[in-house]
C-alpha positions as CSV (number, residue, x, y, z in Angstrom):
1,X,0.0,0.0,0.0
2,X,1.4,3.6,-1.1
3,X,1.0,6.1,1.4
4,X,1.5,9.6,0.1
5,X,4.2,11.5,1.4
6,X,2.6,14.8,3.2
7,X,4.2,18.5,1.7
8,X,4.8,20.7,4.5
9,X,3.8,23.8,2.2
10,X,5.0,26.9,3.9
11,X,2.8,30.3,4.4
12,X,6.2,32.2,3.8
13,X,6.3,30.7,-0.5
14,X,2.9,33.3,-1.1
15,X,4.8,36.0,-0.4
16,X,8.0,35.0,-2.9
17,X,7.8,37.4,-5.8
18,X,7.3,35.8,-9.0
19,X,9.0,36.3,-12.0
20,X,7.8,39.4,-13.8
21,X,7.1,39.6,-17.5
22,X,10.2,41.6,-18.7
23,X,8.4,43.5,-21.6
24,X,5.9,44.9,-19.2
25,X,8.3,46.3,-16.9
26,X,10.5,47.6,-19.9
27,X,6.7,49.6,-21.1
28,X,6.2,50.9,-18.2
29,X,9.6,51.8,-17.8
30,X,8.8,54.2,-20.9
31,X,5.5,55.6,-19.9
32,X,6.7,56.4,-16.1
33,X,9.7,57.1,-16.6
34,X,11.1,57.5,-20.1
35,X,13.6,54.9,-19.1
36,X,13.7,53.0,-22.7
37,X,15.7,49.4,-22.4
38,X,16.4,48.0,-25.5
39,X,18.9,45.1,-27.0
40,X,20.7,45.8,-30.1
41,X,19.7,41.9,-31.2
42,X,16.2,42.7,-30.6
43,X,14.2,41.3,-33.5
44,X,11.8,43.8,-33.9
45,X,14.4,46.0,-34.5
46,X,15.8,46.4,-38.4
47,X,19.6,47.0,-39.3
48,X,19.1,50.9,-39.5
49,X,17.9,50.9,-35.7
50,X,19.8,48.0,-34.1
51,X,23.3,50.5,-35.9
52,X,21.5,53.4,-34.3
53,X,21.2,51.4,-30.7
54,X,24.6,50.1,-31.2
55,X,26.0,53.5,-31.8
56,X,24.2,55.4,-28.9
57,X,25.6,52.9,-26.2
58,X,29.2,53.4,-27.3
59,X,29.1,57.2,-27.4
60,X,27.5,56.8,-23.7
61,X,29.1,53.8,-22.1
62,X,32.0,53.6,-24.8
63,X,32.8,49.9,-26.8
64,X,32.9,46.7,-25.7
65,X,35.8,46.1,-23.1
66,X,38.3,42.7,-23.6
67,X,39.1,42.6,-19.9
């Protein structure tokens, strides 16, 4: 005879945050805040923009650093 095993489940596990969805945070980001956070491999994006991203970042945070 197979007795299930009981699960403790504790009251704490409500209150872990869950993992938001990362485009919904990034829109309201914009509309707040005008904080816009975008990939240059984003594939909405098309070769003019991703360039443009690209080119932005290095003029404000400089290249890619070979530590």
């Amino acid at each position: 005879m197979k007795i299930p095993q009981h699960r403790y489940r504790c009251p704490l596990g409500n209150l872990q945050p869950t993992t938001p969805d990362l485009d919904t945070v990034k829109r309201q980001g914009w509309r707040n805040d005008h904080i816009l956070v975008i990939s240059e491999h984003d594939e909405r994006l098309d070769w003019v923009e991703k360039e443009f991203v690209r080119r932005i970042g290095e003029r404000l945070y400089g290249g890619k650093r070979h530590d």
